[in-house]
C-alpha positions as CSV (number, residue, x, y, z in Angstrom):
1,X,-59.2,24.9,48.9
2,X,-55.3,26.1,49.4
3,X,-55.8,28.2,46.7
4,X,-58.5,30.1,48.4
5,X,-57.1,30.3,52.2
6,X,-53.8,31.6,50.3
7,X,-56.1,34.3,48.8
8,X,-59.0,35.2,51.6
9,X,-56.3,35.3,54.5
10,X,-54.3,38.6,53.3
11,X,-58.0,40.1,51.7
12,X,-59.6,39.3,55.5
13,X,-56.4,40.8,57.0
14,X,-56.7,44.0,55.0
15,X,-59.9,44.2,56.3
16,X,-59.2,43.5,59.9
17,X,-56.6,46.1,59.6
18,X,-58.6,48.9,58.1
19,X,-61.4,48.6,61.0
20,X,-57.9,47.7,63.9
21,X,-54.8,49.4,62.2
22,X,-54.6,51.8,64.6
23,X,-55.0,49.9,67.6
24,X,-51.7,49.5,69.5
25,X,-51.9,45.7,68.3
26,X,-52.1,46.6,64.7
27,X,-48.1,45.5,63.8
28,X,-48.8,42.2,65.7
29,X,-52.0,41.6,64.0
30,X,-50.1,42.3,60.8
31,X,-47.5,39.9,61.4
32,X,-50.1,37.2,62.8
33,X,-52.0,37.4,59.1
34,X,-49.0,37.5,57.4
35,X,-47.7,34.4,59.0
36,X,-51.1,33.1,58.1
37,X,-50.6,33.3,55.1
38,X,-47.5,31.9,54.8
39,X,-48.6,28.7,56.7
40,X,-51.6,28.4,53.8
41,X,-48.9,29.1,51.3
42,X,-46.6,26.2,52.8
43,X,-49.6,23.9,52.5
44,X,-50.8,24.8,49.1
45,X,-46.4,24.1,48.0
46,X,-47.0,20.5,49.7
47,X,-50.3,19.7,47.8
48,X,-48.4,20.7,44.0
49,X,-45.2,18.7,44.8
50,X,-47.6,15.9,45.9
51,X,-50.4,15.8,43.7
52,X,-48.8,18.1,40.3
53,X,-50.2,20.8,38.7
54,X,-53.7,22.1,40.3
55,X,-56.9,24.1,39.1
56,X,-60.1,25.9,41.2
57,X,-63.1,27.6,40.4
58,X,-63.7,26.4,37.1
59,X,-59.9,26.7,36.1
60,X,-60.0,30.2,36.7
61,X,-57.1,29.7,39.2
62,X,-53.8,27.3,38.8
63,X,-50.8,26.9,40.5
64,X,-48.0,24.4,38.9
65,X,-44.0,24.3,40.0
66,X,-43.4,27.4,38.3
67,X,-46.0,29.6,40.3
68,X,-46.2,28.5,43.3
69,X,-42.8,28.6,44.0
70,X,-43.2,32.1,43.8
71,X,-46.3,32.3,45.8
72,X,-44.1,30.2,48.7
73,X,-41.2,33.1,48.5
74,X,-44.1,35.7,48.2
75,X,-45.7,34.9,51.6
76,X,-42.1,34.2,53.0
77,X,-40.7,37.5,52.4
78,X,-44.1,39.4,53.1
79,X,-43.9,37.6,56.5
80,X,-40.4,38.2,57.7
81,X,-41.1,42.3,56.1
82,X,-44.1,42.4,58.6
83,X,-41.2,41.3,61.4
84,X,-38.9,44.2,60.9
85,X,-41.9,46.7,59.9
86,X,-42.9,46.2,63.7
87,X,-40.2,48.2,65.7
88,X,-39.5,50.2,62.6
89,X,-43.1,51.8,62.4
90,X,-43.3,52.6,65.6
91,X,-40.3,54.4,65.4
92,X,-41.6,56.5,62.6
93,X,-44.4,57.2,65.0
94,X,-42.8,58.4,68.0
95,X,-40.6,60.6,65.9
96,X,-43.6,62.6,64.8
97,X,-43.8,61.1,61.2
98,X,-46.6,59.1,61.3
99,X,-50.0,59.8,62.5
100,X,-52.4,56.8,63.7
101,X,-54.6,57.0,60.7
102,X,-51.5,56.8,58.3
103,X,-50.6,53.1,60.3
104,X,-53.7,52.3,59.7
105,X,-53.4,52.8,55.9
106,X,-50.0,51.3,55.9
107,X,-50.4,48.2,57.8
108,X,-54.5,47.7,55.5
109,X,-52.6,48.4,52.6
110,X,-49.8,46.1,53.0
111,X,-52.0,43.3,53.8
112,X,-54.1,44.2,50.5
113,X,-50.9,44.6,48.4
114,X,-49.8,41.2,49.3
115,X,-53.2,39.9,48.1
116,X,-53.1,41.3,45.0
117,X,-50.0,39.9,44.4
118,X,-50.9,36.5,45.5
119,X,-53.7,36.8,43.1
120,X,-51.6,37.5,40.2
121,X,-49.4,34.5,40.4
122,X,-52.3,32.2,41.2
123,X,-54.8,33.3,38.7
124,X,-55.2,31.1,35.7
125,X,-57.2,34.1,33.8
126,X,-54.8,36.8,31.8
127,X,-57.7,39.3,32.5
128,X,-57.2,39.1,36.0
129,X,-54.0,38.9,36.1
130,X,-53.7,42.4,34.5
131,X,-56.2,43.5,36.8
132,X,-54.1,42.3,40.1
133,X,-51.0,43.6,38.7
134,X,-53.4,47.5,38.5
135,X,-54.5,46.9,42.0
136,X,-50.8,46.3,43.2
137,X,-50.0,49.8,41.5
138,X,-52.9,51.2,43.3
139,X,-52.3,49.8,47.0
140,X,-48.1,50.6,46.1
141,X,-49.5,54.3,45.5
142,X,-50.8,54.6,48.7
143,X,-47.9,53.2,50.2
144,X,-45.3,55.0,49.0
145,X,-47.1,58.3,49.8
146,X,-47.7,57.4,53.1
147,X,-45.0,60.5,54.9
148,X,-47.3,63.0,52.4
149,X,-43.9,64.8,52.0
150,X,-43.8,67.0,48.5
151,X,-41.1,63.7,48.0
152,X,-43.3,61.6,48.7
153,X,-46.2,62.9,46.8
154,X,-44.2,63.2,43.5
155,X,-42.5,59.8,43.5
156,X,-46.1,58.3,43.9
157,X,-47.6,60.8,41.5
158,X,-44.2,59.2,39.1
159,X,-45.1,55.7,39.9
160,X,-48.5,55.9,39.4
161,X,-48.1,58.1,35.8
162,X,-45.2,56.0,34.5
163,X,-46.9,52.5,35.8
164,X,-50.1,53.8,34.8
165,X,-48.8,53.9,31.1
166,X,-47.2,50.6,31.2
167,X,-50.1,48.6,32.7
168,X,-52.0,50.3,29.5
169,X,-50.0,49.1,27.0
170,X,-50.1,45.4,29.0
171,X,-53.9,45.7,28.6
172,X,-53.5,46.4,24.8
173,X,-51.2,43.2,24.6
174,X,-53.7,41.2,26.5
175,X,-56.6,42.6,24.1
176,X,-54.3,41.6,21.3
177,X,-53.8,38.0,22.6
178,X,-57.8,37.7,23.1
179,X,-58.0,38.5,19.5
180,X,-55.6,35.7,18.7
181,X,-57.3,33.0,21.0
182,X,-60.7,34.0,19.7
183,X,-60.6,32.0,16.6
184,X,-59.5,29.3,17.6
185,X,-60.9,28.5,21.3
186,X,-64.3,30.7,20.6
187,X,-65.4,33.8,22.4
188,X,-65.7,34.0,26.3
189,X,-64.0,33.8,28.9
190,X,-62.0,30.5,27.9
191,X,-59.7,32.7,25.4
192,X,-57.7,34.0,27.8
193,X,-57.2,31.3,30.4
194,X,-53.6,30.5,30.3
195,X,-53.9,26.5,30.5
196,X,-55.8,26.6,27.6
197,X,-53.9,29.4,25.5
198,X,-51.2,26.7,26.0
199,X,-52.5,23.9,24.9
200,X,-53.5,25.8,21.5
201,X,-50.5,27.7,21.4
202,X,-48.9,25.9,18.1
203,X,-52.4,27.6,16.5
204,X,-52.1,30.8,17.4
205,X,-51.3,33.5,14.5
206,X,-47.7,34.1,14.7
207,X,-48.2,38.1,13.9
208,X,-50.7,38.9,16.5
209,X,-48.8,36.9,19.1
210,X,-45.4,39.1,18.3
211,X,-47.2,42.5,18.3
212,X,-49.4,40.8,21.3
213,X,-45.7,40.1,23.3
214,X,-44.2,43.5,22.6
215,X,-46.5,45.3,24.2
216,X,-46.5,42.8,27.5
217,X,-42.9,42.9,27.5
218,X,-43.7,47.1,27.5
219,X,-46.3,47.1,29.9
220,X,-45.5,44.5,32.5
221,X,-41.4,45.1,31.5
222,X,-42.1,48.8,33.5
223,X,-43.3,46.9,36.2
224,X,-40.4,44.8,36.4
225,X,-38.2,48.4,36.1
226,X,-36.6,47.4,32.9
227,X,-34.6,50.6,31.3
228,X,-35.9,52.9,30.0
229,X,-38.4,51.9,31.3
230,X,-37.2,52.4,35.2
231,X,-37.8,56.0,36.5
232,X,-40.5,55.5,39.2
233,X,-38.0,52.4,41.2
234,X,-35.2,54.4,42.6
235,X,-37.6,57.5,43.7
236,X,-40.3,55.2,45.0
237,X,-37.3,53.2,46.9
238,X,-36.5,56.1,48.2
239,X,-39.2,58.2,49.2
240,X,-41.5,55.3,50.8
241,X,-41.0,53.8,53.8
242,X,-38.5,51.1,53.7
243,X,-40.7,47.9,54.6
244,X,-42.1,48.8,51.3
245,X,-39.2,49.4,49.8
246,X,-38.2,45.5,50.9
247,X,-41.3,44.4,49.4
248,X,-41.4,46.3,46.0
249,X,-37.8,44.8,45.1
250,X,-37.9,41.1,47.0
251,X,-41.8,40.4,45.8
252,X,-43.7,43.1,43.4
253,X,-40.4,42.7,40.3
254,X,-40.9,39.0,40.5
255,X,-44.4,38.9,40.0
256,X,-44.1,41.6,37.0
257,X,-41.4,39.4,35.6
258,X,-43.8,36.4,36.4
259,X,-46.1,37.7,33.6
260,X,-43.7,38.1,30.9
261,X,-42.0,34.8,30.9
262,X,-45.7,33.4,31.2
263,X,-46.3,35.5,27.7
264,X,-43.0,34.2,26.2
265,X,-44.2,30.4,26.6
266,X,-47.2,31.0,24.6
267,X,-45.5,33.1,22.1
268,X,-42.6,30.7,21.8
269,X,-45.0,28.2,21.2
270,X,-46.6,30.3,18.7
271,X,-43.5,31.8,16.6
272,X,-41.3,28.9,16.9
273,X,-38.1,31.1,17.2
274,X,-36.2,33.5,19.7
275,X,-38.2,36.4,19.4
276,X,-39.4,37.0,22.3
277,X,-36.2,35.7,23.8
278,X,-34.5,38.4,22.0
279,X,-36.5,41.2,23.0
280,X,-35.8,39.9,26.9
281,X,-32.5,39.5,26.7
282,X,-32.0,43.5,24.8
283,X,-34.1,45.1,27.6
284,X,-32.1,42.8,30.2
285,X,-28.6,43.7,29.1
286,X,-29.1,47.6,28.7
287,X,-30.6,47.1,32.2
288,X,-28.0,46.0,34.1
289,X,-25.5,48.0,31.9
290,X,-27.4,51.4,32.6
291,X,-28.2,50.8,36.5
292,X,-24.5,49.5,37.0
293,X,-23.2,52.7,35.8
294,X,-25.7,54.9,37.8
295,X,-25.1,53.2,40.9
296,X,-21.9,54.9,40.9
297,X,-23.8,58.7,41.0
298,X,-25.9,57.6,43.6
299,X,-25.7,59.7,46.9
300,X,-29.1,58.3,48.8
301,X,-28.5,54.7,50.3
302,X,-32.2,53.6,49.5
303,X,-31.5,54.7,45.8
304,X,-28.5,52.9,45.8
305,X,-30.0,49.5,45.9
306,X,-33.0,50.4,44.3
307,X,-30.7,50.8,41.4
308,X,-29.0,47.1,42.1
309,X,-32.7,46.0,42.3
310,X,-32.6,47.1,38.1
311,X,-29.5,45.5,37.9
312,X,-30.5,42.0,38.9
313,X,-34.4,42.0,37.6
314,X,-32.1,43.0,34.2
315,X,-30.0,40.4,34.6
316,X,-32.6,37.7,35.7
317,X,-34.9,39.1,32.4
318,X,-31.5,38.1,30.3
319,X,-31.1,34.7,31.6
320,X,-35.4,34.3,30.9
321,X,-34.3,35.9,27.4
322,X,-31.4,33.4,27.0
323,X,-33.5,30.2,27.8
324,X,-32.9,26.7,27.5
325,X,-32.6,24.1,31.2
326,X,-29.5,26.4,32.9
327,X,-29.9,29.6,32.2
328,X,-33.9,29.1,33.0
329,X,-33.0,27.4,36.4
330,X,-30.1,30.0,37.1
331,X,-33.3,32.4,36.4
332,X,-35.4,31.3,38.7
333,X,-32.6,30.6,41.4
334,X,-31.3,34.6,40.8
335,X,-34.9,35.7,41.5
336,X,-35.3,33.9,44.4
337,X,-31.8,34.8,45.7
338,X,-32.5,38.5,45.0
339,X,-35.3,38.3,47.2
340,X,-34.0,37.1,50.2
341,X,-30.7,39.0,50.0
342,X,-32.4,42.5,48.8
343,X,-34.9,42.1,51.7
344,X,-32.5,41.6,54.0
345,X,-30.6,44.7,52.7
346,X,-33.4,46.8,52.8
347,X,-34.0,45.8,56.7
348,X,-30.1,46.7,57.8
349,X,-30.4,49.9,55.4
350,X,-34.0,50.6,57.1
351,X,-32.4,50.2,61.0
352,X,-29.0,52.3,59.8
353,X,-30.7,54.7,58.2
354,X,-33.3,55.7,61.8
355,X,-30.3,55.5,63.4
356,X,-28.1,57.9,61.6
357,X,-31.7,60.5,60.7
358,X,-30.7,60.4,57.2
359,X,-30.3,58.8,54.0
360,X,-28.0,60.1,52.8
361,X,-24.5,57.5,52.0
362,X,-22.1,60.6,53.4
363,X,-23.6,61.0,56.3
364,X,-24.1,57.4,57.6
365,X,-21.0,56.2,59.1
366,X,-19.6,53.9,62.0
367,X,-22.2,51.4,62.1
368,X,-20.3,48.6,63.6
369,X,-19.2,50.4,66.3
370,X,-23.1,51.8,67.4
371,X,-24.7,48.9,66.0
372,X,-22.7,45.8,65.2
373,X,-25.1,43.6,64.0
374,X,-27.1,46.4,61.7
375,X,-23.2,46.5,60.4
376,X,-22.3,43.2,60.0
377,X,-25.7,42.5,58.6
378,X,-25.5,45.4,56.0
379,X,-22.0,44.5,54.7
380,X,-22.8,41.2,54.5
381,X,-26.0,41.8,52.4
382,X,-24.2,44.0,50.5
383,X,-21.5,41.3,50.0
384,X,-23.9,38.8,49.1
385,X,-25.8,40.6,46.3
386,X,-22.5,41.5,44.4
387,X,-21.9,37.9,43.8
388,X,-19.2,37.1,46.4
389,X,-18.8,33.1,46.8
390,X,-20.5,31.0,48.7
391,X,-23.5,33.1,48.5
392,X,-26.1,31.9,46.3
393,X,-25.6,35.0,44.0
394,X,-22.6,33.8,43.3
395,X,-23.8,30.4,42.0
396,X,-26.9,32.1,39.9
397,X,-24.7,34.9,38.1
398,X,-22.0,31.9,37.2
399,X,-24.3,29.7,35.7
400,X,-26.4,33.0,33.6
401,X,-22.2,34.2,32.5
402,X,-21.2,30.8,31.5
403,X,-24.2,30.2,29.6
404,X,-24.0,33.5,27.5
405,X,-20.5,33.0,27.0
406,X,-21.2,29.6,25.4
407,X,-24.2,30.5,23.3
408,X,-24.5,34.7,23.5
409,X,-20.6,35.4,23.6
410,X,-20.6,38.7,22.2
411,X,-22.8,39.8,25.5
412,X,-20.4,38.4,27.9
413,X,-17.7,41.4,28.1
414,X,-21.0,43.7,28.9
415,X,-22.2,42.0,31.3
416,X,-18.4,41.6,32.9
417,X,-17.9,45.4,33.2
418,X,-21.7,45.9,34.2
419,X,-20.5,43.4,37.3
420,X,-17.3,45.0,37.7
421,X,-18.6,48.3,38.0
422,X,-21.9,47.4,40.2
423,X,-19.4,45.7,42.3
424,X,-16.9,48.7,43.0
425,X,-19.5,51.3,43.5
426,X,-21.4,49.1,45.9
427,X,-18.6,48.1,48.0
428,X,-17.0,51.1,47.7
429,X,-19.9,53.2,49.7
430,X,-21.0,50.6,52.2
431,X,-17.6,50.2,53.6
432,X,-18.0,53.7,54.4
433,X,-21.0,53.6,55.9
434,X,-20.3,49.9,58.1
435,X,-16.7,51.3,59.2
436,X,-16.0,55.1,59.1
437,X,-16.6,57.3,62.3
438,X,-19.8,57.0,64.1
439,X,-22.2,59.6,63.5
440,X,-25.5,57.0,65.1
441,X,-27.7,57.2,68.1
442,X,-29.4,54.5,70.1
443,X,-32.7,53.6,68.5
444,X,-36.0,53.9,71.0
445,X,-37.2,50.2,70.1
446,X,-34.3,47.3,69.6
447,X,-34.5,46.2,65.7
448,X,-35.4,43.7,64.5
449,X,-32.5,42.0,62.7
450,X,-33.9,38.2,62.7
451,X,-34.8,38.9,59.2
452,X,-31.7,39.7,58.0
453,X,-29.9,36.9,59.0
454,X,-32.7,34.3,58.2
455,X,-32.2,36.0,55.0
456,X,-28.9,35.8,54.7
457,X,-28.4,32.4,55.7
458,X,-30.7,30.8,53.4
459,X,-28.5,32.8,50.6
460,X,-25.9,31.4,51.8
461,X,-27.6,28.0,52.3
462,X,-28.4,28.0,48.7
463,X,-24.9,29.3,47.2
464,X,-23.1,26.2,49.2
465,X,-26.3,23.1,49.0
466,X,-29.5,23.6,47.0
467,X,-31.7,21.1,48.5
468,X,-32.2,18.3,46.1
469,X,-36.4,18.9,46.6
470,X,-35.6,22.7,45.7
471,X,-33.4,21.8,42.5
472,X,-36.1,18.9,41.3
473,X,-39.0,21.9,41.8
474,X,-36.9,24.2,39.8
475,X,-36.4,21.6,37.1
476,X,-40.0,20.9,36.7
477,X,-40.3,25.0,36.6
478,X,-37.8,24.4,33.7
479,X,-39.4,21.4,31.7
480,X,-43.2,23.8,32.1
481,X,-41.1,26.8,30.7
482,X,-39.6,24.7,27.5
């Protein structure tokens, strides 16, 4: 029954919102069915560390430790985005940007795009799940051409060409598992269900299931914004409105990422070797190598972290690569890390940037002295996701580092100057931004920067204590991975 209200609240809201969205209500009702969700979320986490591993509709849907701590951080950050898109929308509307029927679309959309990817982590079905992760393309689309600018327009026209491809060559990878499952669980709709592709997986043949993975790892992998693989992220970061932006790096790469390492159990299972982990941890490394080095060129502040987003989804896709009980849980603690801390950049950026009227890194100066918390808020985000201590990036990125350097050593000194240079291009512009001359002006609606610090404190929260219930779900995350 969780499993449902998780599902029918954001699919009722996107309803509500298409019919209400441009009512003057519209960002409250968005934020009141986003908190809904998050409170359905919150009971459906309960009833799995209770009562284990869960199934509905005939096992068409399932949740274990693994997925629904995603769905938990899924409806959290969709909730605290619907917080900070309140003021910030309206200020896009009384500058002349927006039009009511484009609030309607974005507030109906966002509601269906968190659906979609609620039903992609909760579906048990590898159909459906390539079929949520199309409709999240789809609803993204919409939303990242919402100021119709000729930007606009070709970064979605990008995102939906270059995501279109990917999801194609996913589908051909899920035909190609089918084909696999088929002898040995029978035709119908049983073949792909992932419960019991893993219970068979041993049977599986070893070929299909490799060819099967490579073109997941493609597919989903461009999703995820894996080089070379990455093109539409920084222009769809950029070009979009920024709640979106928030949400496309703190929730959307997760779920992508989501769908691979569920692939990789089954073809682990199937291959018995490090294939898979192999391919993960190539496409990881040369991602955070190539985004480190092109943060450095970036002159758009929205661009800028939408290139750190690559970074980390690179580096969290190495530590999945890696595997084994430490690098899997530093994995799964970097991804939910990012989130909070990239969210929470995206909100400061998001405020600075209306202040200043432009993106652009040169032009966005003095924000502690017009702003002070939007400041503070941005250089500690920025802090944070560079992997200063205490901050739970810190803790994540140590245990990934020491684990290659034990078993991968040769990828170690990469990874190093990747850091090294994220880090000093990174810093490097923000402190420009947080303390040069002020350029800002007073915003018309006060922002709304109880996001960012949640956000930040939970980082910090989880670099300095992991709760011992948090560290026991991610190790039950582990043992269900292998």
């Amino acid at each position: 029954m969780e499993i449902l209200w998780v599902l029918a609240i954001p699919l009722l809201g996107g309803v509500l919102l298409a019919l209400f969205g441009c009512r003057r209500f519209a960002p409250e009702l968005n934020s009141l069915m986003s908190f809904a969700t998050l409170i359905a979320a919150t009971a459906l986490t309960i009833r799995v560390i209770n009562d284990g591993p869960i199934t509905a509709l005939n096992e068409q849907f399932f949740v274990d430790s693994f997925n629904v701590f995603l769905v938990a951080l899924t409806a959290f950050v969709g909730f605290t985005t619907s917080l900070f898109s309140r003021p910030y929308m309206r200020i896009e509307q009384d500058r002349g940007k927006l039009t009511v029927n484009m609030l309607r679309l974005y507030h109906s959309m966002y509601q269906l795009f968190s659906f979609t990817m609620l039903l992609a982590l909760l579906t048990n079905n590898l159909g459906i799940l390539w079929v949520a992760m199309e409709a999240a393309t789809l609803t993204t689309v919409l939303l990242v051409s919402l100021y119709r600018t000729p930007a606009s327009l070709e970064a979605a026209w990008k995102y939906f060409i270059l995501c279109g491809v990917g999801i194609a060559q996913a589908l051909f990878g899920t035909i190609l598992l089918y084909f696999a499952a088929e002898k040995v669980l029978g035709a119908g709709g049983n073949a792909l269900l992932w419960t019991h592709l893993n219970g068979v997986k041993g049977q599986l043949e070893p070929t299909v299931l490799s060819l099967a993975f490579v073109f997941l790892l493609v597919g989903y992998g461009t999703k995820v914004g894996l080089a070379p693989l990455h093109n539409w992220l920084p222009d769809a970061h950029a070009e979009g409105p920024t709640p979106i932006s928030a949400v496309l790096s703190g929730l959307l790469l997760n779920v992508a990422l989501y769908a691979v390492v569920r692939s990789k159990v089954l073809v682990d299972g199937a291959l018995g070797n490090h294939f898979a982990g192999n391919l993960m941890m190539g496409f990881g490394l040369l991602s955070v190598v190539m985004a480190a080095f092109f943060l450095s060129r970036q002159k758009d502040v929205k661009r800028l972290f939408a290139y750190s987003s690559i970074e980390h989804m690179g580096l969290t896709t190495f530590a999945f690569g890696m595997g084994g009980p430490v690098a899997t849980f530093a994995a799964m603690l970097h991804m939910t890390v990012h989130s909070l801390t990239k969210s929470a950049i995206f909100f400061a950026v998001g405020h600075a940037t209306q202040k200043s009227g432009t993106q652009f890194i040169a032009d966005i100066r003095g924000l502690i002295q017009t702003n002070p918390t939007i400041g503070w808020g941005l250089m500690i985000g920025s802090l944070a996701i560079l992997g200063m201590p205490p901050f739970g990036v810190f803790a994540s990125e140590f245990m990934i580092l020491t684990t290659a350097m034990h078993s991968y050593p040769w990828t170690t000194p990469f990874l190093l100057v990747a850091l090294g240079v994220a880090f000093a291009a990174i810093f490097g512009k923000v402190q420009t931004m947080v303390f040069g001359e002020t350029t800002g002006q007073r915003l018309p609606h006060p922002p709304a920067l109880l996001p960012v610090f949640a956000h930040l404190a939970l980082v910090l929260l989880l670099g300095v204590y992991i709760p011992p219930y948090l560290a026991n779900w991610y190790r039950q995350a582990v043992a269900l991975l292998g």
